[in-house]
N, C-alpha and C positions, 0 to 999 in steps of 0.2 A: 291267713292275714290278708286284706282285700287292701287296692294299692292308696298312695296315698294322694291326695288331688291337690292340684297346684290350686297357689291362690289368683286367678286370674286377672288381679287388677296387679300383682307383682308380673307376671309374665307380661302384660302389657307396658308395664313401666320399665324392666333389667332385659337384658339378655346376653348371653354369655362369648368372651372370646374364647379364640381356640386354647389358651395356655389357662382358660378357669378362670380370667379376671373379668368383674362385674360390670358391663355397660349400662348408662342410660343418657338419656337425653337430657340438655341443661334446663332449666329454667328461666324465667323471665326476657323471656321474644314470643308475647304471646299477644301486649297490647303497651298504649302510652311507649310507641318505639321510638316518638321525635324528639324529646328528652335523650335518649341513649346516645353515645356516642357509636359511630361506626366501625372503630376498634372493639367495644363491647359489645354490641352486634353477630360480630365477623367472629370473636372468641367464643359466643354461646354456643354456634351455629354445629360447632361439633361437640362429637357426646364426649363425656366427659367417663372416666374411671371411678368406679368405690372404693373408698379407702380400705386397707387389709382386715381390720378392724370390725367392717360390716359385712364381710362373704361369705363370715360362717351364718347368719342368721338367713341371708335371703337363702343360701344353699339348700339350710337343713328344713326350715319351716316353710316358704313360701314355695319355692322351687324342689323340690324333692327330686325329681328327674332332671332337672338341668345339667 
């Protein structure tokens, strides 16, 4: 059985903490930032958790070795 290949646009978007929970970075801080407020700013800025619900799919199909 020959191994199974990550899907490389999911490794570059998730990556995993130590306890298995799925990281990624937020969205929208990318452009149109003078509209935003600086509290919404400040809360994108760090990545954000996947809900329990989505870590079996990046687990089993995207990330096979994560």
């Amino acid at each position: 059985m020959p191994k199974m290949k990550t899907k490389k646009s999911a490794s570059k978007r998730f990556s995993f903490t130590g306890t298995g929970k799925v990281k990624y970075k937020k969205q929208n801080l990318r452009h149109i930032l003078t509209k935003k407020s600086a509290k919404r700013k400040r809360n994108l800025r760090h990545a954000g958790i996947l809900s329990a619900d989505n870590v079996p799919t990046i687990k089993k199909q995207m990330m096979p070795y994560g």
